[in-house]
Structures are given as structure tokens and as C-alpha cells.
MOPAC internal coordinates of N, CA, C and O (Angstrom, degrees):
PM7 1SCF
backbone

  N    0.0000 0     0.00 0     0.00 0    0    0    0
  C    1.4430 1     0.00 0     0.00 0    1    0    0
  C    1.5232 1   112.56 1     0.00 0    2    1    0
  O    1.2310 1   112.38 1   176.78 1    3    2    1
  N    1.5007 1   131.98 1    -3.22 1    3    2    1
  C    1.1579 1   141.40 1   178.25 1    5    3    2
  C    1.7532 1   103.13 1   -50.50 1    6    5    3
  O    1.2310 1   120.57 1   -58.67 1    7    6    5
  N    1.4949 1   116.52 1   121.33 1    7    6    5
  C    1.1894 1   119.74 1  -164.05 1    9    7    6
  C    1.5722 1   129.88 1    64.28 1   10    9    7
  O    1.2310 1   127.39 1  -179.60 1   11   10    9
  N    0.9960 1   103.38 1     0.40 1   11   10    9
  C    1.8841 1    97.87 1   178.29 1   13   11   10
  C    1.5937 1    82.13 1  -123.09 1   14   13   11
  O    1.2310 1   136.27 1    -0.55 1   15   14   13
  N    2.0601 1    86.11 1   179.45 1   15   14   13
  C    1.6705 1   107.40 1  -149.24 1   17   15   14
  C    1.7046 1    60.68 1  -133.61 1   18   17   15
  O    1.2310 1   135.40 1   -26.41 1   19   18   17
  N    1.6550 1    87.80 1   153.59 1   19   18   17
  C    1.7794 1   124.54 1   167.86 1   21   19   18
  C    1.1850 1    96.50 1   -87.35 1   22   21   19
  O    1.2310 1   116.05 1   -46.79 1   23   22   21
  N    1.2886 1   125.11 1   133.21 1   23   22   21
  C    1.5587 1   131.93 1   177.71 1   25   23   22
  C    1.7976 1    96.74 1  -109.35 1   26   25   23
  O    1.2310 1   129.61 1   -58.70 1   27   26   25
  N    1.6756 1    99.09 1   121.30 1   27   26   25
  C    1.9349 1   101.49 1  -173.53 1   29   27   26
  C    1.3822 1    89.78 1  -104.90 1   30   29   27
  O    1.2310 1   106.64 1   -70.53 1   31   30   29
  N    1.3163 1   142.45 1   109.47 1   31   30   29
  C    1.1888 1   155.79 1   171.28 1   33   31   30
  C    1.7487 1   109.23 1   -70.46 1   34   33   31
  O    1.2310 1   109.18 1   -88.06 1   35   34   33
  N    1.3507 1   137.87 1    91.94 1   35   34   33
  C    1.3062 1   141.53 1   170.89 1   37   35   34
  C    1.7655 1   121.50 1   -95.11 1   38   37   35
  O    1.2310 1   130.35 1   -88.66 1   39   38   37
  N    1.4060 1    97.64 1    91.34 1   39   38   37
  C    1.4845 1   104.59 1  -154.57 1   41   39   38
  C    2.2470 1    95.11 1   -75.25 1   42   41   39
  O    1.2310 1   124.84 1     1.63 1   43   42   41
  N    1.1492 1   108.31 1  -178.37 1   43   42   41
  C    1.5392 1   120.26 1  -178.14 1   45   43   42
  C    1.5922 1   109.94 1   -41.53 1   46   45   43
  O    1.2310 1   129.88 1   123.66 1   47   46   45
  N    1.0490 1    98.56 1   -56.34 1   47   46   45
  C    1.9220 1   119.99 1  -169.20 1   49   47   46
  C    1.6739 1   105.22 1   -65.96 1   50   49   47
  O    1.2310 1   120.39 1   163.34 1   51   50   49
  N    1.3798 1   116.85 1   -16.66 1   51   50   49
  C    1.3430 1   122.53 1   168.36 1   53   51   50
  C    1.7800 1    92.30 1    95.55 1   54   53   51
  O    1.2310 1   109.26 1  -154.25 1   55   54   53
  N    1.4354 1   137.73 1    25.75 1   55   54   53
  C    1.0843 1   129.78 1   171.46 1   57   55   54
  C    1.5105 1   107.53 1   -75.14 1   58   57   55
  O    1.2310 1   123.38 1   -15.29 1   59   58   57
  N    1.4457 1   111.12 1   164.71 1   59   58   57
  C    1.7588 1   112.50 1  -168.74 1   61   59   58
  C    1.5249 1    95.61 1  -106.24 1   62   61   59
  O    1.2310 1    95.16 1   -53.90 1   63   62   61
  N    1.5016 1   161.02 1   126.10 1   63   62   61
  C    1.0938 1   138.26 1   169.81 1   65   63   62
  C    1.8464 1   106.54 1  -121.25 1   66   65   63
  O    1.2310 1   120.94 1   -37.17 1   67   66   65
  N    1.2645 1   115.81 1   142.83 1   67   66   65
  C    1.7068 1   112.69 1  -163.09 1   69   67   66
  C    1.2870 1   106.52 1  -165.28 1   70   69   67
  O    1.2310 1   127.46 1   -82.04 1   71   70   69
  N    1.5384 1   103.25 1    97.96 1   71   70   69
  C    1.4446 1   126.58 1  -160.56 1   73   71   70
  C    1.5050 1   135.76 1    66.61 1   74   73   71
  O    1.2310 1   136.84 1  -152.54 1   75   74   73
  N    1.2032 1    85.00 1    27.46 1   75   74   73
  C    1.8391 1   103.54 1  -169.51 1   77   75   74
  C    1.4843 1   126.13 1    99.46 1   78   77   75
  O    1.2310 1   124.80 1   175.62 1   79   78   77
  N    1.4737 1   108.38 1    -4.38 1   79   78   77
  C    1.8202 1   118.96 1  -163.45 1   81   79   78
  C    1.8669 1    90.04 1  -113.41 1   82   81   79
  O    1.2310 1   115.34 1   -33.74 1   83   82   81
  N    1.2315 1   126.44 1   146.26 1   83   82   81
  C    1.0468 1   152.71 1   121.47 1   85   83   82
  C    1.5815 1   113.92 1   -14.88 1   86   85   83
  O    1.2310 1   117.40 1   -58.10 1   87   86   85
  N    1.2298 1   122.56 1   121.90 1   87   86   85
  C    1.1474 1   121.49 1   153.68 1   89   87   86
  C    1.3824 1   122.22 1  -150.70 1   90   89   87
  O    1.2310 1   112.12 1   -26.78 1   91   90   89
  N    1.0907 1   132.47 1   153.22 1   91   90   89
  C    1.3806 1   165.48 1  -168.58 1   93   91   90
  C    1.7813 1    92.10 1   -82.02 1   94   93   91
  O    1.2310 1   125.15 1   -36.02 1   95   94   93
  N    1.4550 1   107.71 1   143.98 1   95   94   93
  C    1.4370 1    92.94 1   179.40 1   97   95   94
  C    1.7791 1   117.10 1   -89.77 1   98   97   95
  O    1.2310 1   119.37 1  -178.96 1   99   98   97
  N    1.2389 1   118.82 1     1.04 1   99   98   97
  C    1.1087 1   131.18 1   136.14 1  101   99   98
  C    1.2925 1   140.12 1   -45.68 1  102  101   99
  O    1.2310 1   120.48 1   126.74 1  103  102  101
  N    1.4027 1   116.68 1   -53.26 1  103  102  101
  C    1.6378 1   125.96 1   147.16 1  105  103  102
  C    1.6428 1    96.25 1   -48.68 1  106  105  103
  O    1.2310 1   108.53 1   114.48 1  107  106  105
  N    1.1517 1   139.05 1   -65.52 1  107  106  105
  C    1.4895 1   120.81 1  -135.05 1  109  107  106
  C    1.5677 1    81.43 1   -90.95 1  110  109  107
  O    1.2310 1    99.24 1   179.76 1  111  110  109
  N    1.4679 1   154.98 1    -0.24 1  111  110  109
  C    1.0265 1   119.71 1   167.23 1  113  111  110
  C    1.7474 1   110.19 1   -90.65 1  114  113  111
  O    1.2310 1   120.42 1   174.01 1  115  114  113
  N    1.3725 1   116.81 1    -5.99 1  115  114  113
  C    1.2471 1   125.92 1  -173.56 1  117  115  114
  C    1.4344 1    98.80 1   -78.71 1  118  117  115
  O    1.2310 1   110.21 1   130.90 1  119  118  117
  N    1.7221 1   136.00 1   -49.10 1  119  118  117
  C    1.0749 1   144.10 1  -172.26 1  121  119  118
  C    1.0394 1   106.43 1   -71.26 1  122  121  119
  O    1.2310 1   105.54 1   155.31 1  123  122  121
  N    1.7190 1   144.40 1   -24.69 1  123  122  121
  C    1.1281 1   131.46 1  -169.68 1  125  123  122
  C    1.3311 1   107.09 1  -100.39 1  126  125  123
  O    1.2310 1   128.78 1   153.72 1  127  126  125
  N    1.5283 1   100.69 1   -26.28 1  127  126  125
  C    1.9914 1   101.05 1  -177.62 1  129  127  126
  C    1.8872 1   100.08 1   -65.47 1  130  129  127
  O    1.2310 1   131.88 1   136.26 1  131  130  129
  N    1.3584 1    94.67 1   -43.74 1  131  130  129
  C    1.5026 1    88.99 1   160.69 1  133  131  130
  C    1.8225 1   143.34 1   -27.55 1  134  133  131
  O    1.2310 1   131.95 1   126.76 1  135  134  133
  N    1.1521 1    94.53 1   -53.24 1  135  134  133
  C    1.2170 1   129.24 1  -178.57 1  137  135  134
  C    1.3241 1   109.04 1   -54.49 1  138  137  135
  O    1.2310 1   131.97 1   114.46 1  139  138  137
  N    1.5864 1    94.49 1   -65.54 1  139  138  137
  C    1.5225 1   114.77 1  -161.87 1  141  139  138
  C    1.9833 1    90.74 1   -73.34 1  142  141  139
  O    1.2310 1   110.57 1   135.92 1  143  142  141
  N    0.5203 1   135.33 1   -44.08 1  143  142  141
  C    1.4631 1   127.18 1  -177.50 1  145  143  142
  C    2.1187 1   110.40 1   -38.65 1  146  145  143
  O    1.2310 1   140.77 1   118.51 1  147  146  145
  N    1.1766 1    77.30 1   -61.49 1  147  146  145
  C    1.9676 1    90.14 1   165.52 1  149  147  146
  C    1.3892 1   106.72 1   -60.14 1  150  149  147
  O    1.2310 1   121.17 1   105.18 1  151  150  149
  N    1.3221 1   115.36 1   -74.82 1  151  150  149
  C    1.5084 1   120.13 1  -155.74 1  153  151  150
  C    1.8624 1   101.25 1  -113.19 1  154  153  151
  O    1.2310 1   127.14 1   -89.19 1  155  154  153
  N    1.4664 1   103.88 1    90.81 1  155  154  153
  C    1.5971 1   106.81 1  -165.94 1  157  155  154
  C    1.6628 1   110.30 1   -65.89 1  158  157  155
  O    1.2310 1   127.75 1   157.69 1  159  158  157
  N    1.7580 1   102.69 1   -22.31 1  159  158  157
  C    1.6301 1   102.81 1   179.17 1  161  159  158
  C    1.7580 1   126.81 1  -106.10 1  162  161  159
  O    1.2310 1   134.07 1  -156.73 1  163  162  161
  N    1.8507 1    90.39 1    23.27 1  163  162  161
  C    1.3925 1    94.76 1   164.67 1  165  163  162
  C    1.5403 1   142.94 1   -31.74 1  166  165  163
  O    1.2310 1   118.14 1   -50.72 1  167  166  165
  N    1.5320 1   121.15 1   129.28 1  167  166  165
  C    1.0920 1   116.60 1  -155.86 1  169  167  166
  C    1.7373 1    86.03 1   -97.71 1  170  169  167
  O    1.2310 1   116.48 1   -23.15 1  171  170  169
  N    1.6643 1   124.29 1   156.85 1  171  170  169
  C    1.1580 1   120.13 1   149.34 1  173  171  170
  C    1.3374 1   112.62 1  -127.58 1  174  173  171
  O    1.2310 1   106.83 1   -24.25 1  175  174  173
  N    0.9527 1   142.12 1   155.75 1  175  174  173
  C    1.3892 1   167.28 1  -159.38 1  177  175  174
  C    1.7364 1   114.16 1  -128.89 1  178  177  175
  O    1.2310 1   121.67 1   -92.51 1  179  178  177
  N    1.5125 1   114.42 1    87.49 1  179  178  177
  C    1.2841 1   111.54 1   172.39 1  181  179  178
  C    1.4969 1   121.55 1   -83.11 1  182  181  179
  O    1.2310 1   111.52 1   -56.25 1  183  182  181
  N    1.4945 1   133.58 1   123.75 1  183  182  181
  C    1.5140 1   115.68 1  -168.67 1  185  183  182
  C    1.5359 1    77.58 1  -130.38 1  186  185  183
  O    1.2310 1   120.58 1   -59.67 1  187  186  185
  N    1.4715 1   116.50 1   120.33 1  187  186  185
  C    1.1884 1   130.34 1   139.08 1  189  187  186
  C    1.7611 1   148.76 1  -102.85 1  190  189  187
  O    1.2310 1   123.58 1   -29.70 1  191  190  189
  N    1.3622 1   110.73 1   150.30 1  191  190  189
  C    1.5691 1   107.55 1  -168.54 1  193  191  190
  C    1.2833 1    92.59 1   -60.21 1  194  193  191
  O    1.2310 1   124.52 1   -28.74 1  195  194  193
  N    2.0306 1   108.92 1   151.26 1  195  194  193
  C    1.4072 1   122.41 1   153.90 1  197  195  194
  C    1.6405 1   114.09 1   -24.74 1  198  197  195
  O    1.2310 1   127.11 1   127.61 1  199  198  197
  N    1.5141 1   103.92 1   -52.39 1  199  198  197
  C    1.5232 1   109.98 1  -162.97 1  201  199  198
  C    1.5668 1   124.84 1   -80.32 1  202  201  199
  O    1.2310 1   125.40 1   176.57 1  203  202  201
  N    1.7052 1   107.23 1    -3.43 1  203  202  201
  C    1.1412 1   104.41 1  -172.24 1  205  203  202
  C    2.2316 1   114.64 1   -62.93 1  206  205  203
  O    1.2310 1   137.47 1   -18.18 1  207  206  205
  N    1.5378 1    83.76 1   161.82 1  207  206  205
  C    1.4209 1    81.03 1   160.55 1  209  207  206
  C    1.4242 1   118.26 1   -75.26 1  210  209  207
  O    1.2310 1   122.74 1   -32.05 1  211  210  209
  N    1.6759 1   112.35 1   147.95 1  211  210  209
  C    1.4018 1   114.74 1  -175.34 1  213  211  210
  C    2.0593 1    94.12 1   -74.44 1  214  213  211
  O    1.2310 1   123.02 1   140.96 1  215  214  213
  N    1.2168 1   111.83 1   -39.04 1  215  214  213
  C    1.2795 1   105.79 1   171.91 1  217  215  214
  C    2.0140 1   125.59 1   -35.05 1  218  217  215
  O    1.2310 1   143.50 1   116.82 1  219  218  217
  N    1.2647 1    71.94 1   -63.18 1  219  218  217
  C    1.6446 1    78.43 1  -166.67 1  221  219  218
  C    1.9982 1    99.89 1   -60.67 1  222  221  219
  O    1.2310 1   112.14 1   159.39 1  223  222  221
  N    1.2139 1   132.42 1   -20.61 1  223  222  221
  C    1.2309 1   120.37 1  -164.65 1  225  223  222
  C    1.4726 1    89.29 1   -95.49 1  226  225  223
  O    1.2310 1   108.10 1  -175.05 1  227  226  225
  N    1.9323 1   139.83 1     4.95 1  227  226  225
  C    1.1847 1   111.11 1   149.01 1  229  227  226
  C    1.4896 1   124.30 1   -99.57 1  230  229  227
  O    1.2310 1   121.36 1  -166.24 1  231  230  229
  N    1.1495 1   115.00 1    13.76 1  231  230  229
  C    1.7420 1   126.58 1   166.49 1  233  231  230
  C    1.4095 1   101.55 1   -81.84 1  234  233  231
  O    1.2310 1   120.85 1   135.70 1  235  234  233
  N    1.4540 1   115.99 1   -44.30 1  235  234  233
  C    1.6289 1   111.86 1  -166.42 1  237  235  234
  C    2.0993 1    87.23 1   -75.71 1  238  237  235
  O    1.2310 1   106.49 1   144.62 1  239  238  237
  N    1.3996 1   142.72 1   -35.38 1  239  238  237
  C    1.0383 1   114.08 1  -169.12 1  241  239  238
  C    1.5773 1    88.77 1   -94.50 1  242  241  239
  O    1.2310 1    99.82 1   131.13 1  243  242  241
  N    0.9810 1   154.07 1   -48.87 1  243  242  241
  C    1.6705 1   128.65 1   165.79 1  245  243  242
  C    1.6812 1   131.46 1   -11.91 1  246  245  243
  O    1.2310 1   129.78 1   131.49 1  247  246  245
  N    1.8126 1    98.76 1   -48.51 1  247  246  245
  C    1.8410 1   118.46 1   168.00 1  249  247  246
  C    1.6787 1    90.55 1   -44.63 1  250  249  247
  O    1.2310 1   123.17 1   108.39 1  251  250  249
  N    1.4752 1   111.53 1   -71.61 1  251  250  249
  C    1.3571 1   114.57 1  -158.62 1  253  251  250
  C    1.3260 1   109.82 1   -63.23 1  254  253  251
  O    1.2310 1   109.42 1  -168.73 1  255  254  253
  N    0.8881 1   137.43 1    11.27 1  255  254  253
  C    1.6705 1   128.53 1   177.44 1  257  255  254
  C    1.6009 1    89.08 1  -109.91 1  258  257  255
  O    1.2310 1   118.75 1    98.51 1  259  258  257
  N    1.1845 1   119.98 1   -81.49 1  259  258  257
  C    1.4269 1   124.89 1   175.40 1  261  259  258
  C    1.9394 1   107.99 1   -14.44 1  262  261  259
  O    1.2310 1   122.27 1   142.71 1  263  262  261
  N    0.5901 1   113.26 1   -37.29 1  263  262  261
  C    1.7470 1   131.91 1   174.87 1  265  263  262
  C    1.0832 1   108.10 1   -87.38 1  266  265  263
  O    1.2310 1   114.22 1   152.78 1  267  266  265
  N    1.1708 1   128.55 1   -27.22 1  267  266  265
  C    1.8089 1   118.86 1   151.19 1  269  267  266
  C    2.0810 1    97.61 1   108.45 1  270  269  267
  O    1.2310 1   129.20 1  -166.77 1  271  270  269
  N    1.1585 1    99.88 1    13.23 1  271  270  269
  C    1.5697 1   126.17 1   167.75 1  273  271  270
  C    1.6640 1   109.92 1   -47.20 1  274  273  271
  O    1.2310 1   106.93 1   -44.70 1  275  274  273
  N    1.1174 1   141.94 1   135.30 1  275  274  273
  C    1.4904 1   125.45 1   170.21 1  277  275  274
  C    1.4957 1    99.74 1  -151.49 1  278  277  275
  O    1.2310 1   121.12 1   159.52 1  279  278  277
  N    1.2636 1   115.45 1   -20.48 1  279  278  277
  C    1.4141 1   110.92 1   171.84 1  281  279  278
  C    1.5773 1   116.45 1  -110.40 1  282  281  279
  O    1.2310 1   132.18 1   -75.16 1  283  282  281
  N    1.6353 1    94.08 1   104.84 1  283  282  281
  C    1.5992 1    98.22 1  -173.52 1  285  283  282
  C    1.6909 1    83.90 1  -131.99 1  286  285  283
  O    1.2310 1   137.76 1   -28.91 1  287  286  285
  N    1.2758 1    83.19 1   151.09 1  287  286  285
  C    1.6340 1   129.20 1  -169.86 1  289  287  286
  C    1.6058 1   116.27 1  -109.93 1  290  289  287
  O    1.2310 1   113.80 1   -56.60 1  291  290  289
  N    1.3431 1   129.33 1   123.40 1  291  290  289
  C    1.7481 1    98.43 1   165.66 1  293  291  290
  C    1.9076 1    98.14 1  -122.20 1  294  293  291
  O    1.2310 1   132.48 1   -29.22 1  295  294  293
  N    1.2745 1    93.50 1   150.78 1  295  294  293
  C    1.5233 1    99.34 1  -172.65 1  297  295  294
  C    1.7519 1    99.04 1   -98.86 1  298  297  295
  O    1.2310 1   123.76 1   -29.97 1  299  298  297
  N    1.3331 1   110.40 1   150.03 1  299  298  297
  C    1.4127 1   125.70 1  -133.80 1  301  299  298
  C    1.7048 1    89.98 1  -136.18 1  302  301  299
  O    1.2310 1   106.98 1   -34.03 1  303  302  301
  N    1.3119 1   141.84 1   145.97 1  303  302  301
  C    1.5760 1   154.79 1   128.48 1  305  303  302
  C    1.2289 1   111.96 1   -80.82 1  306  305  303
  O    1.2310 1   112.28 1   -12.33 1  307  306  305
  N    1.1665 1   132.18 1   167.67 1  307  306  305
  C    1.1035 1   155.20 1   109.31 1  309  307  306
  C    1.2560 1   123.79 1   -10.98 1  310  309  307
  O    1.2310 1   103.35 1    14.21 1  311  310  309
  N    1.6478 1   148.21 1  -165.79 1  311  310  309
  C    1.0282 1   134.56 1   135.34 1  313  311  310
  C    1.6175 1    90.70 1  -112.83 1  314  313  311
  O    1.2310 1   129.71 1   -18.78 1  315  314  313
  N    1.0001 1    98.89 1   161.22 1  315  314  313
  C    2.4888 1    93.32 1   171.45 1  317  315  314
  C    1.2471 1    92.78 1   -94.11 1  318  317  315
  O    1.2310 1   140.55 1   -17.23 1  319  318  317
  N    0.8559 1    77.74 1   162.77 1  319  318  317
  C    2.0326 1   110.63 1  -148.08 1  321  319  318
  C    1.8319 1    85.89 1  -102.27 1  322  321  319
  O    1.2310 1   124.65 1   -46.15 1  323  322  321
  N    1.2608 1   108.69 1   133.85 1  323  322  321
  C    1.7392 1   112.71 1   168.34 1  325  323  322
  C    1.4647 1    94.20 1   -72.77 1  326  325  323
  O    1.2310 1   122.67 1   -48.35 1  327  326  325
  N    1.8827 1   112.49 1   131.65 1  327  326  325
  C    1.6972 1   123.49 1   162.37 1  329  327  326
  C    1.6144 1   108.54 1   -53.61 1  330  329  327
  O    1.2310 1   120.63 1   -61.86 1  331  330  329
  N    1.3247 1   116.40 1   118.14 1  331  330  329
  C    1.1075 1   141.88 1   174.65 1  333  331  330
  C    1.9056 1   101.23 1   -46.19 1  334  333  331
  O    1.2310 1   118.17 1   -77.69 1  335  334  333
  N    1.0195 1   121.08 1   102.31 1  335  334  333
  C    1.4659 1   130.36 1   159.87 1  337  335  334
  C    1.7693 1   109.79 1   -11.40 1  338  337  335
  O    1.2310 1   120.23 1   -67.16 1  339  338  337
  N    1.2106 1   117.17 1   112.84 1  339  338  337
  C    1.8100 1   103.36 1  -170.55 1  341  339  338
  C    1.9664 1    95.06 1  -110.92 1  342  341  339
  O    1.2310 1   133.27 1   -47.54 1  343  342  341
  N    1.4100 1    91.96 1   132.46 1  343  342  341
  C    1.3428 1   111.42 1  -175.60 1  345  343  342
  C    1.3475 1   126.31 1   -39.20 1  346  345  343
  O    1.2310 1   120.10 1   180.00 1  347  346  345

């Protein structure tokens, strides 16, 4: 993981997903304290659905502090742009 960021995937339903596996936010604070033991300046990367609760995405960054996490990231869109009416 030297130089890359953990991508925490927080889909609509408020599920946690992290590297393709399911987790419990218990698991993901266990996996990241993990982490951080090796790599103390781990980056994480929170990407959540439009629909999530704003709640639940401060328990999932609470996990990450508790885990000793300090560099968190959230990954961001655009909104799409409505196609401009063509003449």
C-alpha cells in the first residue's frame, strides 16, 4: 500500500464496501488500525453514493480516527451538466 489510498466505497443503503468485501464498520476499523500499524500515514479515500445518509458517513469517518486514520480524503463528481439545446 506504500503510496496508494484505500478506497471506502459507501453505497445508498449505508453499506461499507473495501476492496470488493463487505464490511461492518467494525471490520473496517479493525482493517484500517491494521493498516495504520504498517503504514502510519495511510491515505483513505471515502467515496460515497449521492443517497447516502450524511449520518452514517460520520460513523464511517469516526471508524477511521478510532484506527488512528488522519489522512482522509473524500472523492468528489461533478454534477453532469444538462446538453446545451443545439441550434
Amino acid at each position: 500500500r506504500v503510496g496508494g489510498e484505500i478506497l471506502v466505497n459507501v453505497r445508498a443503503d449505508g453499506t461499507v464496501v473495501v476492496e470488493g468485501k463487505q464490511l461492518t464498520l467494525e471490520e473496517l476499523q479493525e482493517k484500517l488500525a491494521g493498516v495504520v500499524k504498517v503504514f502510519k500515514d495511510q491515505p483513505i479515500r471515502l467515496r460515497g453514493d449521492g443517497n447516502v445518509i450524511y449520518q452514517k458517513m460520520v460513523l464511517i469517518i469516526d471508524a477511521c480516527r478510532k484506527a488512528g486514520v488522519w489522512n482522509i480524503s473524500f472523492a468528489t463528481q461533478r454534477p453532469e451538466q444538462a446538453a446545451a439545446p443545439q441550434p
